[in-house]
N, CA, C and O of each residue as an XYZ file, in Angstrom:
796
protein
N     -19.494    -38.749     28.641
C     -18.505    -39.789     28.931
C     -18.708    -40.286     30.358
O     -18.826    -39.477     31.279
N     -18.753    -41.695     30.572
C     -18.559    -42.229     32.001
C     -17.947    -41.889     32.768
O     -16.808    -41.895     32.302
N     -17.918    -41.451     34.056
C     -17.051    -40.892     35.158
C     -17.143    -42.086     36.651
O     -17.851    -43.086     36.773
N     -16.080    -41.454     37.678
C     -16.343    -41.979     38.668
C     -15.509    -43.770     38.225
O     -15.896    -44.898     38.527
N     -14.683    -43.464     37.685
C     -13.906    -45.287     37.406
C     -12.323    -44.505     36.941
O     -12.043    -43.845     35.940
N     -11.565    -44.868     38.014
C     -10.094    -44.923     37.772
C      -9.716    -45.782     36.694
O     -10.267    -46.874     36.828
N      -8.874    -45.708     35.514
C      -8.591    -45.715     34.684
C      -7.125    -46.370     34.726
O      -6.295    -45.463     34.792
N      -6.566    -47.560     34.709
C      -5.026    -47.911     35.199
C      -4.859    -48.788     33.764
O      -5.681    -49.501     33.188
N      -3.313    -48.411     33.382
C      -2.887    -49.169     32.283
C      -2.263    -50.635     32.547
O      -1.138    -50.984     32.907
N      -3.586    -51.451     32.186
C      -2.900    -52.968     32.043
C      -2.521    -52.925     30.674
O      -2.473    -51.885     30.017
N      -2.213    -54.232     30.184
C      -1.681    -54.489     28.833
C      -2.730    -54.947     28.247
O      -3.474    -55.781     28.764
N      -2.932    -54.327     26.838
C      -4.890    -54.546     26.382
C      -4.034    -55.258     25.158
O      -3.012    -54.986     24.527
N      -4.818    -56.107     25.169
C      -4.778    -57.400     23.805
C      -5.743    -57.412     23.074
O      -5.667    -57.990     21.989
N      -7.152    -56.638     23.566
C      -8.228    -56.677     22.906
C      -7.659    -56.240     21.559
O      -6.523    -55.840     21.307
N      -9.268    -56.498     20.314
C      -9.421    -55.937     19.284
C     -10.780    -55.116     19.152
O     -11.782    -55.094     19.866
N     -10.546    -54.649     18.328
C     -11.756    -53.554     17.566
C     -11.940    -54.060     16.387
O     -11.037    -54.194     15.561
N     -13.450    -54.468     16.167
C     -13.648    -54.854     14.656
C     -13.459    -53.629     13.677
O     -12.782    -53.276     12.711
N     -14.667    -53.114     14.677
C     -14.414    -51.862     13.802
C     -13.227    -50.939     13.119
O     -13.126    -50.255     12.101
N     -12.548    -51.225     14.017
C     -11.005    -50.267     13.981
C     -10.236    -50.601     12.739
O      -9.698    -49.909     11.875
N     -10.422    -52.496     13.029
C      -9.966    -52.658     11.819
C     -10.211    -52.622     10.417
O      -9.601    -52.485      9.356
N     -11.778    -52.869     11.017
C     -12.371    -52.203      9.248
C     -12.268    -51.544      8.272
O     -12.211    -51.727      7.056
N     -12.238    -50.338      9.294
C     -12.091    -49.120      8.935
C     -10.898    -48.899      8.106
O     -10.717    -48.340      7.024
N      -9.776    -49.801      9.346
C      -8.085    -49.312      8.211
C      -7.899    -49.979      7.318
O      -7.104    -49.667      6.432
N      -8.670    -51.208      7.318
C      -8.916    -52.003      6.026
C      -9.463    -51.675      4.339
O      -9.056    -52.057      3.242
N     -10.652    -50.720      4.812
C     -11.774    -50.001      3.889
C     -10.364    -49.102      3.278
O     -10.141    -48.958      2.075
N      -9.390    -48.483      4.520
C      -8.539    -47.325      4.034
C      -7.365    -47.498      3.448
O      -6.855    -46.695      2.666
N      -6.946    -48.434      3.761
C      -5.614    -49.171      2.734
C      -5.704    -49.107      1.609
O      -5.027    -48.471      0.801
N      -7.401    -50.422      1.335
C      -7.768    -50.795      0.312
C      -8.228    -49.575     -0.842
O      -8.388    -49.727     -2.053
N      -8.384    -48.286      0.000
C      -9.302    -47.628     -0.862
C      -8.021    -46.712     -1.621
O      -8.109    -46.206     -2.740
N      -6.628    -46.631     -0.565
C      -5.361    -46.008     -0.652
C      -4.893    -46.413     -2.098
O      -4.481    -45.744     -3.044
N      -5.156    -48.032     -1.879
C      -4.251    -48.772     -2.819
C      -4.901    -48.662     -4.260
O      -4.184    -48.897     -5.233
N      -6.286    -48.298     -4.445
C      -6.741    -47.940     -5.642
C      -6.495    -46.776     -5.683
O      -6.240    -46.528     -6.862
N      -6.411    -45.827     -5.051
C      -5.825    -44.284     -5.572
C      -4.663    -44.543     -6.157
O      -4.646    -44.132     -7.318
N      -3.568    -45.123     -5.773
C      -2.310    -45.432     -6.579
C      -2.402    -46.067     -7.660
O      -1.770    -45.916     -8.706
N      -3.373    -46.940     -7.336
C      -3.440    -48.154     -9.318
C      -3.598    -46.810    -10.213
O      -2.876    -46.519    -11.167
N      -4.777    -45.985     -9.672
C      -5.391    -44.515    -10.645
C      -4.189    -44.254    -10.913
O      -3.890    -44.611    -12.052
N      -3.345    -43.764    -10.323
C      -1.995    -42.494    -10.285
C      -1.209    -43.099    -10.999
O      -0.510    -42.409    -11.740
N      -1.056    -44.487    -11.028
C       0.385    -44.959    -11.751
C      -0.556    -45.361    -13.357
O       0.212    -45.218    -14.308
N      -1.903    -45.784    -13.778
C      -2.104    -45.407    -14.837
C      -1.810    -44.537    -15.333
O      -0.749    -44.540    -15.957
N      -2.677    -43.316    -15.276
C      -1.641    -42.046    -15.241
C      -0.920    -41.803    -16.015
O      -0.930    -41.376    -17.169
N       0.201    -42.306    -14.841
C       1.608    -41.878    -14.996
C       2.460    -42.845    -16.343
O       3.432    -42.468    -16.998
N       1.750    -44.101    -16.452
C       2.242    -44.740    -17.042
C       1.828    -44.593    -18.734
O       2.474    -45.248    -19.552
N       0.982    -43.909    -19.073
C       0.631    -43.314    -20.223
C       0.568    -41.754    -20.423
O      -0.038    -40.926    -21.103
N       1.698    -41.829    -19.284
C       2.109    -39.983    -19.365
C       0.965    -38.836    -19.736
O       1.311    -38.110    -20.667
N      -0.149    -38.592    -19.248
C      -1.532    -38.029    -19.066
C      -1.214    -37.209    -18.177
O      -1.478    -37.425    -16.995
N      -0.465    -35.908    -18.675
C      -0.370    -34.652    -17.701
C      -0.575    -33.726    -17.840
O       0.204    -32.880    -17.400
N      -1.768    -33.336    -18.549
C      -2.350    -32.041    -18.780
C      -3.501    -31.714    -17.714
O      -3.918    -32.377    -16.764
N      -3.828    -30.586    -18.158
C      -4.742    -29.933    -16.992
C      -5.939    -31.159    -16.687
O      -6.135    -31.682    -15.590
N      -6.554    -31.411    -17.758
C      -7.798    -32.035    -17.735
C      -7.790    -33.718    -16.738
O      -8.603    -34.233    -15.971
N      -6.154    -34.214    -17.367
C      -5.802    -35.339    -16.316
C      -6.135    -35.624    -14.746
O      -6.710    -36.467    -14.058
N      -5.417    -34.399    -14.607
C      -5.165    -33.641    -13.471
C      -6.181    -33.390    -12.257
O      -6.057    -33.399    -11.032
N      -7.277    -33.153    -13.176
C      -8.874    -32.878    -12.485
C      -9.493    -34.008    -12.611
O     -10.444    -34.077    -11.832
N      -9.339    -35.037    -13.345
C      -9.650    -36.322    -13.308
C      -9.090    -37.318    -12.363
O      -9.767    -38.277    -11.992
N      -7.769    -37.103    -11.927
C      -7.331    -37.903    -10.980
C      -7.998    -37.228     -9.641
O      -8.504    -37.917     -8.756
N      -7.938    -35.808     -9.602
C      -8.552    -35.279     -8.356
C      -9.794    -35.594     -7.603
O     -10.071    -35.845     -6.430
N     -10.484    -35.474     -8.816
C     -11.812    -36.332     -8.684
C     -11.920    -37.534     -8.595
O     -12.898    -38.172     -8.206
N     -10.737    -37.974     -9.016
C     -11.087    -39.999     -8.739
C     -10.891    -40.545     -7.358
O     -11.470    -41.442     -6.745
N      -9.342    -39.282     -6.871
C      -9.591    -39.467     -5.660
C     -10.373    -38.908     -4.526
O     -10.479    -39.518     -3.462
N     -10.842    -37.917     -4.715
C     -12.344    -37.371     -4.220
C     -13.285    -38.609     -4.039
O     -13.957    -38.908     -3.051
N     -13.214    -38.999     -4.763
C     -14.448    -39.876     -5.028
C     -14.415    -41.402     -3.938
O     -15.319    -42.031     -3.386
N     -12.403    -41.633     -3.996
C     -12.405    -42.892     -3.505
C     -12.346    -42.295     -1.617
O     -12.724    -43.014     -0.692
N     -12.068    -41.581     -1.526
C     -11.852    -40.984      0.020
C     -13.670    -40.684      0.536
O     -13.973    -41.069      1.665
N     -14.491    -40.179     -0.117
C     -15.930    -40.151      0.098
C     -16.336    -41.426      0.807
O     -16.611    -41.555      2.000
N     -16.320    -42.677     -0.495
C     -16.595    -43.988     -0.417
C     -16.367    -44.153      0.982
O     -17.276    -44.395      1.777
N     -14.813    -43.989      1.385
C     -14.047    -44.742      2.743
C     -14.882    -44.056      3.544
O     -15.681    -44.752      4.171
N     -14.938    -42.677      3.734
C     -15.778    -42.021      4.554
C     -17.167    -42.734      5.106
O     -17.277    -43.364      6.159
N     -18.190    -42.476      4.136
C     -19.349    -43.428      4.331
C     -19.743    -44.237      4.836
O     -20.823    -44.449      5.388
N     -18.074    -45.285      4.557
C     -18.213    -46.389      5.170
C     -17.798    -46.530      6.412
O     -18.098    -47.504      7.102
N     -16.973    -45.435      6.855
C     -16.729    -45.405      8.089
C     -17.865    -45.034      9.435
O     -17.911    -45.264     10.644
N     -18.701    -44.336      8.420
C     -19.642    -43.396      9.348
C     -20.837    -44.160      9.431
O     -21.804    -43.919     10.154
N     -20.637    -45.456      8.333
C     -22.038    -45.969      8.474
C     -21.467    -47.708      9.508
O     -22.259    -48.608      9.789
N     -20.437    -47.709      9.750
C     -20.385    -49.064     10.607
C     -20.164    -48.012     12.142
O     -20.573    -48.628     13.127
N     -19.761    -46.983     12.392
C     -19.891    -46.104     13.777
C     -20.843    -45.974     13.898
O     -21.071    -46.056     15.105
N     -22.000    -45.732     13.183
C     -23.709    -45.425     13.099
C     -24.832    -46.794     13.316
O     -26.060    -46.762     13.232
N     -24.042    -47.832     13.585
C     -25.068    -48.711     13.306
C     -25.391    -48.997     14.436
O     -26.233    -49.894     14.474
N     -25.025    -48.548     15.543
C     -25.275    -48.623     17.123
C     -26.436    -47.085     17.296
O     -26.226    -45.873     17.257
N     -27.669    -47.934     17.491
C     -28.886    -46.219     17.664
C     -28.847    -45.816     18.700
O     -29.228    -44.646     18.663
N     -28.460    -46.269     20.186
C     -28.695    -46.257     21.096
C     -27.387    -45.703     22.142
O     -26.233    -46.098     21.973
N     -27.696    -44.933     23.008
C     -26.082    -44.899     23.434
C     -25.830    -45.150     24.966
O     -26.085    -44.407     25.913
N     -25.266    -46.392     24.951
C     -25.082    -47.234     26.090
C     -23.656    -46.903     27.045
O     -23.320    -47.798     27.821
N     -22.799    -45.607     26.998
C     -22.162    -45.811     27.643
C     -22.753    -44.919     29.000
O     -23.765    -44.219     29.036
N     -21.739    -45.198     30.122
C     -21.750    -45.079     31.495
C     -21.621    -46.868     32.112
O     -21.655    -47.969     31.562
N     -21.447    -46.322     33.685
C     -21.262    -47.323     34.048
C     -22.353    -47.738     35.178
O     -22.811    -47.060     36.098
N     -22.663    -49.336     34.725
C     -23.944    -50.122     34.979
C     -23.653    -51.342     35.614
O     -22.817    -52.168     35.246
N     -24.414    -51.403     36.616
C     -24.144    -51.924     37.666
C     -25.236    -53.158     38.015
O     -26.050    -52.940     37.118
N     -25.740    -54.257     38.714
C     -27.006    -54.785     38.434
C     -26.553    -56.179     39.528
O     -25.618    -56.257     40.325
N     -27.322    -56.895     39.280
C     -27.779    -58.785     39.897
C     -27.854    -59.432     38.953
O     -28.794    -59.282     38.173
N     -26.785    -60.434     38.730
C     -27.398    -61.158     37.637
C     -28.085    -63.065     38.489
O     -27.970    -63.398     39.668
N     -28.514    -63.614     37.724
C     -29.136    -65.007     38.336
C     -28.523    -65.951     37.730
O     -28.264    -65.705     36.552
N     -28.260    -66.761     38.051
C     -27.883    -68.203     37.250
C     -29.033    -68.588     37.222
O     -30.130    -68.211     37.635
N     -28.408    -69.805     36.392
C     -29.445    -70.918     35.772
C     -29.763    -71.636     37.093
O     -30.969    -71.802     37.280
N     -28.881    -72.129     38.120
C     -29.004    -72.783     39.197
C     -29.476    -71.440     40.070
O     -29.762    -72.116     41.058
N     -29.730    -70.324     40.423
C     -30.387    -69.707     41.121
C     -29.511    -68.894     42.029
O     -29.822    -68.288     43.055
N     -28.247    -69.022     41.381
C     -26.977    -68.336     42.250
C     -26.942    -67.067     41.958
O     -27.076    -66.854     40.753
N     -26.766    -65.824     42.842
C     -26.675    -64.889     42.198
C     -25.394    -64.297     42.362
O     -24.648    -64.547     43.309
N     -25.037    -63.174     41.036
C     -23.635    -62.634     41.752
C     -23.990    -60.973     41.071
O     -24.966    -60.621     40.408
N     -22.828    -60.192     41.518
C     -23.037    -58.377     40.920
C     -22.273    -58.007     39.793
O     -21.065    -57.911     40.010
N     -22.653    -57.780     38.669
C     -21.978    -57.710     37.416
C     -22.089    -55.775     37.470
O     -23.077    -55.129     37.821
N     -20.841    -55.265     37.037
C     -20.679    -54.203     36.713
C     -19.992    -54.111     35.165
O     -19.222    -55.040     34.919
N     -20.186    -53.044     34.023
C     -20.022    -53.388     33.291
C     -19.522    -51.554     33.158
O     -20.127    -50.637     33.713
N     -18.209    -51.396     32.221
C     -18.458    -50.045     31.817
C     -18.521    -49.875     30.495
O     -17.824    -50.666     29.860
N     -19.291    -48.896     29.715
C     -19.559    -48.412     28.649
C     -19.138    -47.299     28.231
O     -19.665    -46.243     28.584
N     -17.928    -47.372     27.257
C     -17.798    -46.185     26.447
C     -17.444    -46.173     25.006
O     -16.525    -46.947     24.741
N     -17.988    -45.414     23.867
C     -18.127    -45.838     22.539
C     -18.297    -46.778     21.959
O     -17.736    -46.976     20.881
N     -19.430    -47.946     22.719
C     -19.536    -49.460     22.474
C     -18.681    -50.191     22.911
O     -18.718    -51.377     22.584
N     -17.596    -49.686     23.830
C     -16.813    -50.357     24.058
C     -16.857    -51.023     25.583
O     -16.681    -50.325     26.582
N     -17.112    -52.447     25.646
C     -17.113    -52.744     26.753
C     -15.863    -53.403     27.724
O     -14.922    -54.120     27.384
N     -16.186    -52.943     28.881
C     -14.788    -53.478     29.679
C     -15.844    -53.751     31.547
O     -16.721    -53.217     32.228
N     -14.870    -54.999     31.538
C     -15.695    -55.482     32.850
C     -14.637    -54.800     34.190
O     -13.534    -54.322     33.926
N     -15.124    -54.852     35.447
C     -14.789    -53.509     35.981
C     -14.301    -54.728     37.491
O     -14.919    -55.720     37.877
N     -13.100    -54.179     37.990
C     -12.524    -55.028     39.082
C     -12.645    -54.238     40.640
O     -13.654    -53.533     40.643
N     -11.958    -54.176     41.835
C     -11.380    -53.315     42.185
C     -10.197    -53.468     42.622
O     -10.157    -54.486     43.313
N      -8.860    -52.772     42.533
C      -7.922    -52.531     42.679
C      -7.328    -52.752     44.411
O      -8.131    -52.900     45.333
N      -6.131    -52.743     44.580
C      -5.545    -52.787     46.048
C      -6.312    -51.934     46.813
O      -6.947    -52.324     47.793
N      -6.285    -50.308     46.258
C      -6.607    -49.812     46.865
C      -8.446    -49.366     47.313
O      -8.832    -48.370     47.925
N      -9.091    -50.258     46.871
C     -10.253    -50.410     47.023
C     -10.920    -49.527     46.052
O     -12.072    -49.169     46.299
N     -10.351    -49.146     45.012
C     -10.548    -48.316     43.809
C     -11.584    -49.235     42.638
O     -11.475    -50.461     42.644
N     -12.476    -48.628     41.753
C     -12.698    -49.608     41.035
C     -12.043    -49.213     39.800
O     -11.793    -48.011     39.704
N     -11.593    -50.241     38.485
C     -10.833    -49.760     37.836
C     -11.432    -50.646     36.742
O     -12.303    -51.457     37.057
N     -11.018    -50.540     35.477
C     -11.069    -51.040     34.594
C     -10.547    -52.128     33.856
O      -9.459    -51.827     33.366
N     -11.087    -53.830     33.464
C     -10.193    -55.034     32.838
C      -9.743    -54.580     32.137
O     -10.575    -53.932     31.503
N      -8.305    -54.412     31.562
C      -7.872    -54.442     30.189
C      -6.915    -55.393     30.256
O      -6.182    -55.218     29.282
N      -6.482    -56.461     31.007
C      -5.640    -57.688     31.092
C      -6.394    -58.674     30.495
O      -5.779    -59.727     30.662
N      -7.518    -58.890     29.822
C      -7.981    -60.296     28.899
C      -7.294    -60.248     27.753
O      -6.824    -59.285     27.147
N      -7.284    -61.926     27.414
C      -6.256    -62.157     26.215
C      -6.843    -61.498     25.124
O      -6.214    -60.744     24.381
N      -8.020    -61.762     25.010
C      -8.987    -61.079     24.149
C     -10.543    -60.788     24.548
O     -11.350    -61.516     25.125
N     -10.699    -59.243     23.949
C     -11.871    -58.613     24.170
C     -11.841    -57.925     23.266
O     -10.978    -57.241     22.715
N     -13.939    -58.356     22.965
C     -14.450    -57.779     21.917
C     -15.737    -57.447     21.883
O     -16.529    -58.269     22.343
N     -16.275    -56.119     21.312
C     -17.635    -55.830     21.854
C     -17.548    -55.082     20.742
O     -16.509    -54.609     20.281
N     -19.050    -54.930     20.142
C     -19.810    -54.120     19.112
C     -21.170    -54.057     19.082
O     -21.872    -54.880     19.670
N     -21.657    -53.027     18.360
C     -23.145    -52.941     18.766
C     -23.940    -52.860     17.011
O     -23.586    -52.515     15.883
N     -25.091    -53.373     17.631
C     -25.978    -52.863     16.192
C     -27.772    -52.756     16.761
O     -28.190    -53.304     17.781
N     -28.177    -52.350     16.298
C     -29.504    -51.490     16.173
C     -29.258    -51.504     17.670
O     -28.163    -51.131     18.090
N     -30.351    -51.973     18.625
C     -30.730    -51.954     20.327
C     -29.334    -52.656     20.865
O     -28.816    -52.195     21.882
N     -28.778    -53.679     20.236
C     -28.202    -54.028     20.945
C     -26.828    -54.449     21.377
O     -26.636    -55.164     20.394
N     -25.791    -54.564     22.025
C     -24.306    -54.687     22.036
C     -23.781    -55.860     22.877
O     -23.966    -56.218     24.040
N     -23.255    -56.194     22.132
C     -22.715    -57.620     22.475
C     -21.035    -57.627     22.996
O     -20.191    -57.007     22.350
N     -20.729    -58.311     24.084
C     -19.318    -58.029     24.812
C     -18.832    -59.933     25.382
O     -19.480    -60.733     26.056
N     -17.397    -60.060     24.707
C     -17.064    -60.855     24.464
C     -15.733    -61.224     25.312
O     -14.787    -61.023     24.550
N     -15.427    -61.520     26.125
C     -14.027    -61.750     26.417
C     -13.382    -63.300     27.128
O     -13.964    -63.991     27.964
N     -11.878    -63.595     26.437
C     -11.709    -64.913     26.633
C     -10.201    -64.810     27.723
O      -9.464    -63.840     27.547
N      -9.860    -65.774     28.731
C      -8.602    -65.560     29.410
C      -8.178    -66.955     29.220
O      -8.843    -67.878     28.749
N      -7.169    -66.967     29.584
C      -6.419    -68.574     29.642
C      -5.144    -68.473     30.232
O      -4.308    -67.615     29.948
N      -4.961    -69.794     31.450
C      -3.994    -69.831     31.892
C      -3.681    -71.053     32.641
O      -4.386    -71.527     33.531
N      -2.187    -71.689     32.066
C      -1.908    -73.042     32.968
C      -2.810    -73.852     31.997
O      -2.733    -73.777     30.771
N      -3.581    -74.550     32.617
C      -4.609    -76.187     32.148
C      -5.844    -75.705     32.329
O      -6.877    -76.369     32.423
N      -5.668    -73.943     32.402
C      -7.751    -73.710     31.924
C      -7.546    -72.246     31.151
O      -6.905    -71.214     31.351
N      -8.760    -72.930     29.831
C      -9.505    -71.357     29.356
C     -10.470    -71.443     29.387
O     -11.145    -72.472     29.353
N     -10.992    -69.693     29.508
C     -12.323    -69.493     29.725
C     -12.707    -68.509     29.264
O     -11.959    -67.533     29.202
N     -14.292    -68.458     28.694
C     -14.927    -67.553     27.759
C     -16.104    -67.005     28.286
O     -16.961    -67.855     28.530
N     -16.382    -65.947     28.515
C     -17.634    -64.899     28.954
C     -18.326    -64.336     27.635
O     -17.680    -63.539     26.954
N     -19.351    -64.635     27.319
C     -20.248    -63.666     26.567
C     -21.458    -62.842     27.773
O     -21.751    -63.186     28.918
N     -21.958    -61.650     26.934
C     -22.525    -60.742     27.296
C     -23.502    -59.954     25.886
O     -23.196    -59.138     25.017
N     -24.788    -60.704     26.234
C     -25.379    -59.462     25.259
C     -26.021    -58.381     26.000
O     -26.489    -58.579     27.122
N     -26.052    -57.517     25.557
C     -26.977    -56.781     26.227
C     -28.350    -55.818     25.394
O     -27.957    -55.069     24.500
N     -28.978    -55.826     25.509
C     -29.958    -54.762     25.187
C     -30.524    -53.616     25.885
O     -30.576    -53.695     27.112
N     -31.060    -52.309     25.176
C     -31.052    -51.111     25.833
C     -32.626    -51.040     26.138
O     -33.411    -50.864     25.206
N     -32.974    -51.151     27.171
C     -34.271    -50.916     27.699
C     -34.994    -49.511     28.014
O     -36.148    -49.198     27.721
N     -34.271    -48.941     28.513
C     -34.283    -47.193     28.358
C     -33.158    -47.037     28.766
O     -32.365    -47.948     29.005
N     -32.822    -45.033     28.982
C     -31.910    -44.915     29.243
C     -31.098    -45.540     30.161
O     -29.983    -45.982     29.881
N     -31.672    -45.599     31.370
C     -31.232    -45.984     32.508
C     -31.306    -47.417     32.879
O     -31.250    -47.568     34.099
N     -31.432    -48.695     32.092
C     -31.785    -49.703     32.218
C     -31.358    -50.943     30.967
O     -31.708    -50.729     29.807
N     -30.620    -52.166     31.303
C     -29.958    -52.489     30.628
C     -30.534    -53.680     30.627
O     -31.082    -53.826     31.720
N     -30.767    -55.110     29.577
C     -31.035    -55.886     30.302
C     -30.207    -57.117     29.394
O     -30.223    -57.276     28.173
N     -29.555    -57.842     30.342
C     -28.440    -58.634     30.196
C     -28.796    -60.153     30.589
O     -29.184    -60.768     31.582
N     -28.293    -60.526     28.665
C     -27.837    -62.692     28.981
C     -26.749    -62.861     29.075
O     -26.142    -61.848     28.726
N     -26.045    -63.729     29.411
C     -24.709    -63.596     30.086
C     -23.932    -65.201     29.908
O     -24.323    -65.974     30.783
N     -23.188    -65.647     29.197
C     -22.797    -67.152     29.304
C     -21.717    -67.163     30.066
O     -21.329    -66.057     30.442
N     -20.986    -68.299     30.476
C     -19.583    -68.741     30.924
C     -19.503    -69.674     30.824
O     -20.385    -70.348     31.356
N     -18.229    -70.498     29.960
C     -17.921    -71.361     29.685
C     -16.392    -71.650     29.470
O     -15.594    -71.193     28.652
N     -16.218    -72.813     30.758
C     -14.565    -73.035     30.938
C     -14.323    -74.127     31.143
O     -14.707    -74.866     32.049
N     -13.380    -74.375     29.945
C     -12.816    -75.872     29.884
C     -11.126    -75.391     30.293
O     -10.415    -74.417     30.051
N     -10.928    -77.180     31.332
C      -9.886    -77.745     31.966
C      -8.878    -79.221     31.124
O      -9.317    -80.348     30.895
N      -7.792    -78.810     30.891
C      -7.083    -79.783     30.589
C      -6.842    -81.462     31.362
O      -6.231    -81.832     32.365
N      -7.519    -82.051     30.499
C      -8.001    -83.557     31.273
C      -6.309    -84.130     31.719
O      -5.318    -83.856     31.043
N      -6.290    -84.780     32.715
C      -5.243    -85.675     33.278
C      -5.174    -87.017     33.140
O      -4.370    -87.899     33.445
N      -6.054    -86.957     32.689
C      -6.336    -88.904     32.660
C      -6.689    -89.043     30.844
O      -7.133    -90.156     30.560
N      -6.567    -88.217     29.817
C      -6.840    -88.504     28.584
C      -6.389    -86.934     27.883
O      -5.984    -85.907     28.428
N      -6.639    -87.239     26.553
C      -5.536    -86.147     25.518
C      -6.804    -85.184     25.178
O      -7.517    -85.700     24.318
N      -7.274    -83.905     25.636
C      -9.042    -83.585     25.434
C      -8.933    -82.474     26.651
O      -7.840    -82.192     27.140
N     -10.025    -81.940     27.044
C     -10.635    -81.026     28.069
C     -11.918    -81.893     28.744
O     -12.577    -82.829     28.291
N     -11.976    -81.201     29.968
C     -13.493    -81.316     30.564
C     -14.286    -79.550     30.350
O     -13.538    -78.698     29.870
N     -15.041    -79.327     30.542
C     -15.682    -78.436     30.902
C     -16.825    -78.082     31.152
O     -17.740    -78.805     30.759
N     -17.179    -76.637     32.017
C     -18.533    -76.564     32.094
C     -18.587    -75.309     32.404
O     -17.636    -74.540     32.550
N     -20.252    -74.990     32.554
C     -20.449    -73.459     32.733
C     -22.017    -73.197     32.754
O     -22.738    -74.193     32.699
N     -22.470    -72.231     32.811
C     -23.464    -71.896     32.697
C     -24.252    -70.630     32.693
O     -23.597    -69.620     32.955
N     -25.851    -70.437     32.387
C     -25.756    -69.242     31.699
C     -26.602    -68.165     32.917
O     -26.993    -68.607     33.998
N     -26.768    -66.786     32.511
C     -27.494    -66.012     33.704
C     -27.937    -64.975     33.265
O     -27.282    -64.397     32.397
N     -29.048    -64.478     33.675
C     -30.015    -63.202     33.155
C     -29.759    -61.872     34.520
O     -29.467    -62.134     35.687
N     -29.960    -60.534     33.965
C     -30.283    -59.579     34.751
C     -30.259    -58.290     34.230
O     -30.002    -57.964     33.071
N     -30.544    -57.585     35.170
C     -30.956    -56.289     34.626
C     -29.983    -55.453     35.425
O     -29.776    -55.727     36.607
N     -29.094    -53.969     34.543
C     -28.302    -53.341     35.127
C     -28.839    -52.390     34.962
O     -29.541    -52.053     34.008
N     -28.432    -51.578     36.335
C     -28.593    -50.356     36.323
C     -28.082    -48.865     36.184
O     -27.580    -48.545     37.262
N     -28.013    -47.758     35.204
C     -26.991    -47.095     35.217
C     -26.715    -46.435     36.321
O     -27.713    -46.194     37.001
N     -24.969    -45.777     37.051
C     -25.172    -45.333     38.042
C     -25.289    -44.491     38.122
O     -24.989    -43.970     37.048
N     -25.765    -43.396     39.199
C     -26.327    -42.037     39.022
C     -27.221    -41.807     39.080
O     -27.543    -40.689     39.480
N     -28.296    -42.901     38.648
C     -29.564    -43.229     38.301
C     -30.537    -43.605     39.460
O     -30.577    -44.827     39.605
N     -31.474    -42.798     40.483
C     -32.228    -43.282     41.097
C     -33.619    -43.160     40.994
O     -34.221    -42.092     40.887
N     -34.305    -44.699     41.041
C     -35.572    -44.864     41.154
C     -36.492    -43.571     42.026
O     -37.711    -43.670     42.168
C-alpha cells in the first residue's frame, strides 16, 4: 500500500465502475435466486430432493457472481499503486509537476494542504479511474459558477518504477455575449516517477 500521503476526508462524489458492477451482477444474480425459491414454493416442492436442487441452484448462481467479480478486479495485470510523481510538457512547451496517487486502480490527484502536508483530491464532482491489461485510465470533472472542466489521464506501466502519461484538459466558460460556451485546453505527455525510487 502507498505511504507517506496524509489522508483528509473531503466529500467524495466519485464513482467506481467497478463497484457498481459488481452490486449490479449481485442484485441481479439475488433476484434470480428468489424467482428459483418462489417457483418452488409456488408448486409446493418440499421434499428432500427439492431442497438439494434449490441448494445447488443457488450454489451455482453465487459462483457465477463470484467469477464475475474476480474477473473485472483481474483485468488490471499490472500493479500501479504508490505514489508517482513526474514533469509533464504541454503541447505549447509549458511544463508543470503532476503527482498522482495509486491505490487499487484507484486514482486520486494529490494537493497540499495548509499545513504544507500533501494530501489527497477527493472534492471533484466526479472521479473515475479503471484499469485493463498495461493500462489505467483516470478521469476527473469540476464545475463551478460560469466554468467546467475536465482532466483525462491515461497512463501506462513501463516498469515498476516508471509510468508514462497522456494527459488532456479541457475547459469551457459560459459565453456573455451569446446562449453557448467558449472553451479551450490542451494536451501534455510525461513520464512519472514512483517515489522511493532512485535512479
Amino acid at each position: 500500500m502507498p505511504s507517506a500521503l496524509l489522508i483528509e476526508e473531503y466529500p467524495q462524489r466519485g464513482i467506481s465502475f467497478r463497484a457498481i458492477s459488481s452490486q449490479i451482477c449481485w442484485i441481479l444474480l439475488k433476484k434470480d435466486a428468489d424467482l428459483f425459491s418462489l417457483f418452488f414454493d409456488t408448486f409446493k416442492f418440499s421434499n428432500q430432493r427439492t431442497t438439494i436442487m434449490k441448494t445447488s441452484i443457488s450454489l451455482i448462481l453465487m459462483s457465477v457472481g463470484l467469477i464475475f467479480g474476480l474477473h473485472t478486479s483481474s483485468a488490471q495485470v499490472r500493479d500501479f499503486d504508490g505514489i508517482w510523481s513526474g514533469t509533464m510538457t504541454a503541447d505549447d512547451g509549458d511544463k508543470f509537476s503532476l503527482t498522482l496517487y495509486i491505490e487499487d486502480n484507484t486514482v486520486y490527484s494529490v494537493t497540499t494542504n495548509d499545513a504544507g502536508e500533501r494530501v489527497k483530491v477527493l472534492s471533484q464532482d466526479v472521479s473515475w479511474s479503471d484499469g485493463e491489461g498495461e493500462q489505467l485510465t483516470f478521469i476527473w470533472m469540476n464545475t463551478g459558477g460560469v466554468w467546467t472542466e475536465t482532466q483525462m489521464h491515461s497512463l501506462v506501466w513501463i516498469n515498476e518504477n516508471e509510468l508514462s502519461v497522456y494527459h488532456y484538459r479541457h475547459v469551457s466558460n459560459k459565453s456573455d455575449s451569446f446562449d453557448g460556451n467558449t472553451d479551450w485546453g490542451y494536451a501534455s505527455e510525461g513520464l512519472l516517477v514512483k517515489e522511493g525510487h532512485h535512479h
